[in-house]
C-alpha positions in Angstrom: 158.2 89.0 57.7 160.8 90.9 56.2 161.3 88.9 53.2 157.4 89.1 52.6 157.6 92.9 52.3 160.1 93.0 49.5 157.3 91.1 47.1 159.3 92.0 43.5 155.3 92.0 42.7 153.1 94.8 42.6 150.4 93.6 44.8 146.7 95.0 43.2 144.1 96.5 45.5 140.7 96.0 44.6 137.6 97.8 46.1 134.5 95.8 45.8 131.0 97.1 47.5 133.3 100.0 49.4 135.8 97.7 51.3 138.9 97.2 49.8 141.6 93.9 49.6 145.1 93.4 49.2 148.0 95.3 48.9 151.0 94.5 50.6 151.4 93.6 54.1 150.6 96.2 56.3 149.3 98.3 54.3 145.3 97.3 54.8 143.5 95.1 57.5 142.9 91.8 56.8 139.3 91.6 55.1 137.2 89.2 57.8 134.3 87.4 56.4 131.9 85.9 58.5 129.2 82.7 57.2 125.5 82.7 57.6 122.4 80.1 56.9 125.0 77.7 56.2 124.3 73.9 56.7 122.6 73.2 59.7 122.7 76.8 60.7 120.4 76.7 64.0 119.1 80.0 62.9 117.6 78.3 59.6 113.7 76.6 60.2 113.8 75.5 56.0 116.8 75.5 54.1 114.9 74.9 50.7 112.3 77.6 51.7 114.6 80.2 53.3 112.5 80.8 56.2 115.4 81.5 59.2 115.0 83.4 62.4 114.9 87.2 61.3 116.0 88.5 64.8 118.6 86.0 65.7 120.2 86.7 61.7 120.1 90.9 61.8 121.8 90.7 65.1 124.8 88.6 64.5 125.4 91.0 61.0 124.6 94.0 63.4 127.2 92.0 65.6 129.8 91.3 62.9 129.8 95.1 61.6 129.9 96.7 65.2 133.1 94.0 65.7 134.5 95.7 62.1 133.8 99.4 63.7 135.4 99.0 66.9 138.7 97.1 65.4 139.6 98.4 62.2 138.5 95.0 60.1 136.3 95.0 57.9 134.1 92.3 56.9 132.2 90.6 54.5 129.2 88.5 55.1 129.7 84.6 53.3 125.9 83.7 52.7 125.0 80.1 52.0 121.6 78.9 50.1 120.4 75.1 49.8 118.3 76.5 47.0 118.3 79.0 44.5 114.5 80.5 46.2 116.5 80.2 50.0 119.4 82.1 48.5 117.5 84.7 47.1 115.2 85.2 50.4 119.2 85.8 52.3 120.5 87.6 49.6 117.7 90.5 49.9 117.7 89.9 53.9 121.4 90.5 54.6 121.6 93.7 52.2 119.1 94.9 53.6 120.9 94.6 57.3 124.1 95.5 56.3 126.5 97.2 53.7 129.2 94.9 53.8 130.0 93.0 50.2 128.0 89.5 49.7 130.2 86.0 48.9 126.7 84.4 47.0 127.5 80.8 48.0 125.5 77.8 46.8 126.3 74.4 47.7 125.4 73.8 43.5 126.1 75.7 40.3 122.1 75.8 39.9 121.7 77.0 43.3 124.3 79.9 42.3 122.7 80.6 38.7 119.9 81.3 40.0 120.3 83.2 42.9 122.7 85.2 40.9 120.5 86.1 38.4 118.0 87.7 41.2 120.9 89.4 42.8 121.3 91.1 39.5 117.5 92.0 39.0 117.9 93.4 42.9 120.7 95.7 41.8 123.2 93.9 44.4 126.1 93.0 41.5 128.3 95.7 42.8 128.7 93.7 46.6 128.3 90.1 45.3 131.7 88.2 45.2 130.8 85.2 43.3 131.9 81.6 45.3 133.4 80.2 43.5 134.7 79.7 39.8 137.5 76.5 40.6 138.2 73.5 38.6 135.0 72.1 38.6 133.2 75.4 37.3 130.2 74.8 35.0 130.2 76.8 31.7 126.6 78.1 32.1 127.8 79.9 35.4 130.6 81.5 33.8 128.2 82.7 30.6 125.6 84.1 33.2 128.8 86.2 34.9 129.1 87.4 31.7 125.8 88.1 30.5 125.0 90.4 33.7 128.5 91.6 34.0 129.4 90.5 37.4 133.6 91.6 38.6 134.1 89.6 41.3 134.7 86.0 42.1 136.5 83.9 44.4 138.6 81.8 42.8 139.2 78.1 44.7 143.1 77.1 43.4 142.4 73.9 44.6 144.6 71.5 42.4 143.1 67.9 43.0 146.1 66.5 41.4 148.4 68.3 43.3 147.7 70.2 47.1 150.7 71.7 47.3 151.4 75.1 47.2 152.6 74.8 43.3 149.7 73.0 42.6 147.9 76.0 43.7 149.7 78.5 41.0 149.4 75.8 38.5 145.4 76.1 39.0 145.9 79.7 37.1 148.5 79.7 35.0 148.5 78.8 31.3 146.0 79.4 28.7 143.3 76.6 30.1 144.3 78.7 33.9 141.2 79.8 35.7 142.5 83.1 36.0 142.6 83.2 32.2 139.2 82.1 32.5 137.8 84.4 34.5 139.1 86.7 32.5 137.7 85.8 29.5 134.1 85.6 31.0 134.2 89.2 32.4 135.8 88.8 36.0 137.9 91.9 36.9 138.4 91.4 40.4 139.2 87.8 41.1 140.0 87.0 44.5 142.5 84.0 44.9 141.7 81.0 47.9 144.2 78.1 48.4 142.7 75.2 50.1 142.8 74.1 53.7 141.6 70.8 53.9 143.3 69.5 57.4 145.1 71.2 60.4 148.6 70.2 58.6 147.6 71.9 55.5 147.1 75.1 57.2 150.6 75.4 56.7 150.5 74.5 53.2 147.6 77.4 52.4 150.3 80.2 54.5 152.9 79.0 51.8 150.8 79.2 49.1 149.5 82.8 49.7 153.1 84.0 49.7 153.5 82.1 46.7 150.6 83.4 44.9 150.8 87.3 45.9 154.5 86.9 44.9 153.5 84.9 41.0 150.2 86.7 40.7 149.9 90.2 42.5 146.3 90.0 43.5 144.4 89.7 47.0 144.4 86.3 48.7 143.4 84.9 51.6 142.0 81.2 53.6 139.6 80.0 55.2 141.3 78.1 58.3 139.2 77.9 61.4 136.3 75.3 59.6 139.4 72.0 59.8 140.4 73.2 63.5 136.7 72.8 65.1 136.7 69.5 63.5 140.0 68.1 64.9 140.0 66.2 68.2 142.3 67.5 69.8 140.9 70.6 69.7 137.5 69.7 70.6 139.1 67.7 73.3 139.9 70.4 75.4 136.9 72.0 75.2 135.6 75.8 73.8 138.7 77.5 75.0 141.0 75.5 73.5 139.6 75.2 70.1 139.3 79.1 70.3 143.2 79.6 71.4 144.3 76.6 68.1 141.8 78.9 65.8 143.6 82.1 67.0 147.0 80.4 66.0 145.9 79.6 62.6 144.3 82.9 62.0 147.4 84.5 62.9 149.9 82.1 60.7 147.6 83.4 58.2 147.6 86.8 58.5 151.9 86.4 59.1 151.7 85.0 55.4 150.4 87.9 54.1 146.5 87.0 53.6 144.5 89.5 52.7 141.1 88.2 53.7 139.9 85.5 55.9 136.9 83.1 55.6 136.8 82.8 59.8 133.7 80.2 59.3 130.2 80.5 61.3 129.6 84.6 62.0 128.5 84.0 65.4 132.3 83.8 66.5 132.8 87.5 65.5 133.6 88.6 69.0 136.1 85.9 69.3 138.1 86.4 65.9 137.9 90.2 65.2 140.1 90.9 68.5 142.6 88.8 67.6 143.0 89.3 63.9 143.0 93.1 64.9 145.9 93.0 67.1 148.0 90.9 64.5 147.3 93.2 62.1 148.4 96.3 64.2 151.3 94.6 64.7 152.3 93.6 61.3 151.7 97.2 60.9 154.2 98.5 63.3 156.4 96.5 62.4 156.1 96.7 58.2 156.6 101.0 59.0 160.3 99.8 59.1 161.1 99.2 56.0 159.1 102.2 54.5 155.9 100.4 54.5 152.8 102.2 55.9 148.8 101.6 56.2 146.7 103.1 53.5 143.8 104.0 55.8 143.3 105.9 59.7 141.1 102.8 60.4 144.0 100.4 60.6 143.6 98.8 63.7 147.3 100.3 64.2 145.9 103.3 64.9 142.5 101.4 66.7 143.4 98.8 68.9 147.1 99.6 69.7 147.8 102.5 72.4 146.3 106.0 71.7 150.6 107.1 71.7 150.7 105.6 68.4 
């Protein structure tokens, strides 16, 4: 871990709808981002309508932000739409419910364009994170960003030419880069998301986040936990085994300096907060010697380690 904390980098900080990301390690929790009405989401009755259980949805955001209180972590809510109308109908529910910033996330750039556009007559632009500009990004979403003025956007570095942790800095770089991209269309806060597309990669996406932050100097992070509940060997040994290889993922992660995590469906908030708040705390105590401190009293240093320290 040393190493990781003598990034020749400045590492940015950016603060989007009152949370902020990245930094060096140790100096903020990792940002924990929980998905809703995702595909075959039990809580969704119509994916192309939007109608969902209204109950079962406020209390697992309610749940997700109480989780964020007690540890130190905060969150952001990952909301998925079929359609642009379904994306809308969550959009307006889940800011409603809760403050945390919004990763608008259609499964298609139409789905996206136009949910975006009612985010933007709703007055939610300053929580939406955009998901995602990557190398497939259409050039009437990146107008739109534009047009309303959106910041933020996660930015996918997935390199289908080349998975590897250089293909993931290669994704940015140069004038055709999607960072230089992003740029151009208006986005000030781009947050940067290697790919995790099997167990084995997992290591792969670590590397590449200390790769990045060290190249690029802005907030990264991974979304690990969605390839583990698919793997057999985890699902072999049943729920608590899948939980304990999730927990080891998240917290190779978090070691690699991630500054947010995509922790897959938020129902598993009371699972994932725990742990990622005790890794954190110690990264914390352990970054203090070489000079390196938290930034904020909620670090779950201060939260979720013993009231001595």
């Amino acid at each position: 871990m040393r190493g990781f904390l003598e990034l020749s980098r400045d590492q940015r900080i950016f603060e989007i709808g009152g949370v902020k990301l990245g930094g060096k390690l140790g100096e903020l929790p990792t940002v924990l981002c929980g998905s809703i009405f995702y595909h075959k989401h039990k809580i969704v009755a119509d994916p192309i309508k939007g109608v969902f259980d209204r109950v079962e949805a406020e209390r697992l955001l309610v749940q997700q932000d109480e989780w964020a209180d007690k540890t130190g972590n905060p969150c952001m809510v990952d909301v998925v739409g079929e359609s642009s109308e379904a994306l809308a109908k969550y959009l307006d529910f889940v800011a409603g419910v809760t403050d945390a910033p919004i990763l608008l996330n259609g499964l298609t750039a139409e789905i996206r364009v136009g949910a975006l556009r009612y985010a933007a007559e709703a007055g939610l632009l300053d929580r939406v994170i955009y998901t995602s500009i990557n190398y497939a990004v259409r050039r009437e979403e990146l107008e739109l960003i534009r047009e309303l003025g959106l910041e933020a956007a996660l930015i996918q570095t997935f390199n289908p030419r080349n998975p590897m942790p250089r293909g993931s800095l290669s994704m940015l770089s140069g004038e055709n880069g999607l960072l230089t991209l992003s740029e151009k269309y208006g986005i000030t806060k781009p947050l940067l998301l290697p790919p995790v597309l099997d167990v084995p990669s997992i290591g792969l996406a670590a590397e590449a986040i200390r790769l990045l932050k060290e190249e690029v100097g802005l907030p990264t992070g991974a979304a690990p936990c969605g390839v583990v509940g698919y793997w057999k060997k985890a699902r072999e040994g049943g729920r608590y085994r899948k939980a304990l290889c999730s927990a080891s993922a998240l917290a190779l992660i978090q070691a690699s300096g991630a500054d947010f995590v995509i922790y897959g469906s938020i129902r598993k908030a009371p699972d994932v907060f725990p742990v990622c708040a005790m890794v954190d705390a110690i990264i914390a105590y352990t970054a203090r010697m070489w000079g390196v401190r938290p930034l904020t009293r909620s670090h779950p240093l201060y939260k979720y380690l013993p009231d001595r320290l």
